[in-house]
C-alpha positions in Angstrom: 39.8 71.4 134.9 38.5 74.9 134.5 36.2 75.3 131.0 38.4 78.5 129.9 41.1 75.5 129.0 39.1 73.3 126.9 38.5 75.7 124.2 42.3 77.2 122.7 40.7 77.8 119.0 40.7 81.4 118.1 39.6 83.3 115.3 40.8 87.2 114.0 40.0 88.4 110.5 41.2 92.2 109.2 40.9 94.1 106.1 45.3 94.5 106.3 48.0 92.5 108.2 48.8 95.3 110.4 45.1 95.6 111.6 45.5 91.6 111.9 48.3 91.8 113.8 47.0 94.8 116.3 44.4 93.3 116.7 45.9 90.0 117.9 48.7 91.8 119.6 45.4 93.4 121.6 44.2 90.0 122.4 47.4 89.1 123.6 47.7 91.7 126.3 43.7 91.3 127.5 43.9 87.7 127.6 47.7 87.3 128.8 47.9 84.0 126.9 50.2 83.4 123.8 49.9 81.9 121.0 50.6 78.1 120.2 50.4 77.7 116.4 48.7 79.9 113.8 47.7 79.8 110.3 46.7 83.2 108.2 45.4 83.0 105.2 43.3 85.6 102.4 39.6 85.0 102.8 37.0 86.9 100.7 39.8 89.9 100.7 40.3 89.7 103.7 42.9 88.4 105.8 42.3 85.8 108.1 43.7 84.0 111.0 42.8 80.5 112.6 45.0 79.9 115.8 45.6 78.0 118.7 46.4 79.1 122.4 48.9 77.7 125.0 46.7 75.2 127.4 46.2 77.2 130.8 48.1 73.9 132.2 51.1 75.1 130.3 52.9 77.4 132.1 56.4 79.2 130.4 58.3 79.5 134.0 62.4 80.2 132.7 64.1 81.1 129.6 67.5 80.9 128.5 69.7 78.8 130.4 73.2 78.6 131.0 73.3 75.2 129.6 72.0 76.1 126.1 68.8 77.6 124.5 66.2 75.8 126.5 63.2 76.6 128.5 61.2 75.5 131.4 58.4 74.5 130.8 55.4 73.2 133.6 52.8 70.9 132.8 50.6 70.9 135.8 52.6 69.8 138.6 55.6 68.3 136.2 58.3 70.7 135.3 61.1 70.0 132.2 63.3 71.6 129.9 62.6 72.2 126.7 65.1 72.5 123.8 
């Protein structure tokens, strides 16, 4: 297992929520990973978010289908649908 996926914590902190969210949308784009959960919260005045990345085994490979609103979704070598 490669070491970049056994750490998915992140940290951003901004003086206003659109600097926050630039600056995550920034991260986003360099790092082509998205986000799995976050939490932002008003620290000290500023604002703050703790958040989690997708595992690098997690791999997003279909959207919509005909069936319904579900994705595909790989785990390593397994493949399901998601709902």
């Amino acid at each position: 297992m490669p070491d970049e996926n056994k750490r998915n914590l992140c940290y951003f902190e901004a003086d206003s929520m659109r600097e926050l969210f630039d600056d995550m949308q920034t991260w986003q784009v360099e790092n082509q990973k998205r986000l799995l959960s976050l939490s932002i919260e008003n620290d000290a005045g500023k604002f703050c978010c703790i958040c989690l990345t997708n595992p690098s085994e997690v791999v997003i490979v279909g959207s919509m289908s005909e069936e319904g609103d579900h994705a595909k979704v790989r785990f390593g070598d397994l493949c399901v649908r998601m709902s």
